[in-house]
C-alpha positions as CSV (number, residue, x, y, z in Angstrom):
1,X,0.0,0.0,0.0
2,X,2.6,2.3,1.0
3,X,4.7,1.6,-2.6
4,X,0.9,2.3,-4.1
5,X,1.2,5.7,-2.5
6,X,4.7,6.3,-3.6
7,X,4.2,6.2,-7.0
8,X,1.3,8.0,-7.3
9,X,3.0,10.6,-5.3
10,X,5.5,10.9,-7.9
11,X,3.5,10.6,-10.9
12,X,1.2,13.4,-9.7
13,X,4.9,15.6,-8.7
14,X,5.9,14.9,-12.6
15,X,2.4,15.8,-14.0
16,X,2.5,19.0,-12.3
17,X,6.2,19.9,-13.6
18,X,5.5,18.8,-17.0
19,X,2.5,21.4,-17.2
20,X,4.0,23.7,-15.5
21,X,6.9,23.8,-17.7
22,X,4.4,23.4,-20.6
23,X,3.6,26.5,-23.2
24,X,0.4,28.1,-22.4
25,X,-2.3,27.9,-25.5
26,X,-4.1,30.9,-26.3
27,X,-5.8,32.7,-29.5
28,X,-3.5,36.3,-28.8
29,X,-0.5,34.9,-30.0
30,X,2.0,37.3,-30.4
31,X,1.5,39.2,-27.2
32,X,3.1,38.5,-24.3
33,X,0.3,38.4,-21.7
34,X,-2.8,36.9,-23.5
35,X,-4.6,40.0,-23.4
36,X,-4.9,42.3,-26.2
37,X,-5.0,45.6,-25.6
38,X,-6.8,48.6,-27.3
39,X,-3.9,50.9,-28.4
40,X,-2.8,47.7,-30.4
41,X,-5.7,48.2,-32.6
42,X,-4.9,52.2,-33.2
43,X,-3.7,53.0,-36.8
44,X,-5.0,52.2,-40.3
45,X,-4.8,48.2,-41.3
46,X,-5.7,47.1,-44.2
47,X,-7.4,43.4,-44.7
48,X,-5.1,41.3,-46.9
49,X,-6.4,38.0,-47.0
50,X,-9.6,35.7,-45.5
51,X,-9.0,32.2,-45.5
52,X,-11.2,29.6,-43.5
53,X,-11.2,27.0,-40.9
54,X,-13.5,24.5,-40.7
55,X,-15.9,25.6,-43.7
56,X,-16.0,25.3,-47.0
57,X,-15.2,28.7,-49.3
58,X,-18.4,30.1,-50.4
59,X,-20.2,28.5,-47.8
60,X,-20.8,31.6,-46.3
61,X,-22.3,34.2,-48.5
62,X,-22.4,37.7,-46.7
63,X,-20.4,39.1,-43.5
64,X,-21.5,41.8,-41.3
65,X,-24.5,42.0,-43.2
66,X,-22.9,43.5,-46.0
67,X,-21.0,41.3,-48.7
68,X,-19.0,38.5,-49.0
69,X,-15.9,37.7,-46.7
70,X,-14.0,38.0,-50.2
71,X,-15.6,41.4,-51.2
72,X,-13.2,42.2,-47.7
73,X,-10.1,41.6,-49.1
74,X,-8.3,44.9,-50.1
75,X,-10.6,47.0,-47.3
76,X,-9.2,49.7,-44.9
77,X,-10.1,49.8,-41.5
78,X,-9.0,53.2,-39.2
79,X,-9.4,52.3,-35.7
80,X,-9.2,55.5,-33.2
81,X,-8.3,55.2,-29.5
82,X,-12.0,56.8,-29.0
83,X,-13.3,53.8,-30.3
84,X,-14.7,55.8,-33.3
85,X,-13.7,53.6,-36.5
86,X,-14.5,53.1,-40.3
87,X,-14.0,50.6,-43.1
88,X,-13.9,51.4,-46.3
89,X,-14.5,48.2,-49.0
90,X,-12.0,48.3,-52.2
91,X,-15.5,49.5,-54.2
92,X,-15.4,52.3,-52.0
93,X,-18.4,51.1,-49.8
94,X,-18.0,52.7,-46.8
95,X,-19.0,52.3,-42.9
96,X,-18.5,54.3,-40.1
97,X,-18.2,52.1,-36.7
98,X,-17.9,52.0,-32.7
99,X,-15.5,49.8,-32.1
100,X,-13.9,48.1,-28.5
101,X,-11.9,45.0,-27.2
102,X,-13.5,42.9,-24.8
103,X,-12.1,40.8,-22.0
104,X,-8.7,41.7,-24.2
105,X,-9.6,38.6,-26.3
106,X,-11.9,39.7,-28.7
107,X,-12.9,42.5,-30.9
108,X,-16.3,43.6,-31.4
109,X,-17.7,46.8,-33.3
110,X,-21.0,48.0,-33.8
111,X,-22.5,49.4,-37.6
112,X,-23.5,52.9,-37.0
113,X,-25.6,55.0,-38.9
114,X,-26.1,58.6,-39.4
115,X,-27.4,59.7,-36.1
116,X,-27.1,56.7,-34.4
117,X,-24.9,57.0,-30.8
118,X,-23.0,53.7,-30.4
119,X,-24.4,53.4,-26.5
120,X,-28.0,53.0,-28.2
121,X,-27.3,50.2,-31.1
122,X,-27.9,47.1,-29.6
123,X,-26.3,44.5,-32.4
124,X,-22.8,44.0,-33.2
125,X,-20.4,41.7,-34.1
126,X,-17.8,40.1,-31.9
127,X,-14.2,38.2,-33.4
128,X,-12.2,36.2,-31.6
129,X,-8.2,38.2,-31.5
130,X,-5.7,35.3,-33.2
131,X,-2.0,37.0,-33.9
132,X,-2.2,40.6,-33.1
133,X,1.7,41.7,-33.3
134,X,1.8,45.2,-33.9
135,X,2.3,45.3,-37.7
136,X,-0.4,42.2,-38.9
137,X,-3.2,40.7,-36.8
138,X,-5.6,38.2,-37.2
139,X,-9.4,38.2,-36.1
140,X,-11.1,34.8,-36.7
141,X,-15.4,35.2,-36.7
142,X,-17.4,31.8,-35.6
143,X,-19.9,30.9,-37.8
144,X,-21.8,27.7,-36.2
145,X,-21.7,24.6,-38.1
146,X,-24.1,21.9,-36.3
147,X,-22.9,21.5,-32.6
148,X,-19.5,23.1,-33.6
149,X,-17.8,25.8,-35.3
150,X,-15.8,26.7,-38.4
151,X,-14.3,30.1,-38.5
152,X,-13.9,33.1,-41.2
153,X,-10.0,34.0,-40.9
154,X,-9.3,37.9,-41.6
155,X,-5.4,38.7,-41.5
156,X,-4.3,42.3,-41.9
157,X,-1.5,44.5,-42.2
158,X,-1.0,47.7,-40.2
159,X,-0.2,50.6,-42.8
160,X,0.9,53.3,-40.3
């Protein structure tokens, strides 16, 4: 009994060192705590690429209830430290937007319209914060598939 106890004394001692020792795993890579914060986001970036993960392309025909992830590719996005923010598609579609970070894992911005104050639009969308480095960044959006998820995958480039 006491060997029993022994060993499972020491394998428990050698699980806790090997995860200790163990790289943590979470979606703000590139940063060095985890958390993402807003002043990252400040500057112009432009969205150079959507790829996908877990869905099929095509499979998902309009974004933000505007176009199609593709129709993305080329946009500008200013974000100021206000939280005031617009994109502007390659066709020139514009939109003017209240953005924010939340729990420093996630970016989420709300449409706004002419007249509209952000505090009173209730919708929004919300992406989960993948590499965010400075200079390029990813955001992934969740689009449910069944009792799981495949993701949209925006990357961008900072241009100031």
């Amino acid at each position: 009994m006491k060997r029993i106890f022994q060993t499972s004394l020491a394998i428990l001692a050698l699980t806790f060192i090997i995860s200790a020792c163990s790289t943590p795993q979470n979606t703000s890579a590139g940063t060095s705590s985890g958390n993402v914060s807003r002043g990252k986001f400040v500057g112009t970036w432009t969205l150079t690429n959507v790829t996908y993960d877990g869905l099929v392309q095509g499979a998902v025909q309009n974004v933000f209830d505007q176009a199609p992830p593709e129709a993305f590719v080329g946009s500008t996005w200013k974000f100021t430290n206000s939280g005031n923010g617009i994109y502007t598609l390659s066709n020139g579609a514009s939109q003017t937007i209240f953005w924010s970070v939340f729990n420093g894992t996630q970016f989420q911005f709300k449409k706004l319209y002419q007249g509209d104050k952000a505090k009173n639009v209730q919708e929004g969308y919300r992406l989960d914060i993948g590499v965010m480095n400075g200079t390029s960044m990813t955001l992934r959006s969740p689009v449910a598939i069944g009792n799981s998820n495949g993701y949209i995958i925006y990357s961008f480039t900072k241009a100031n």
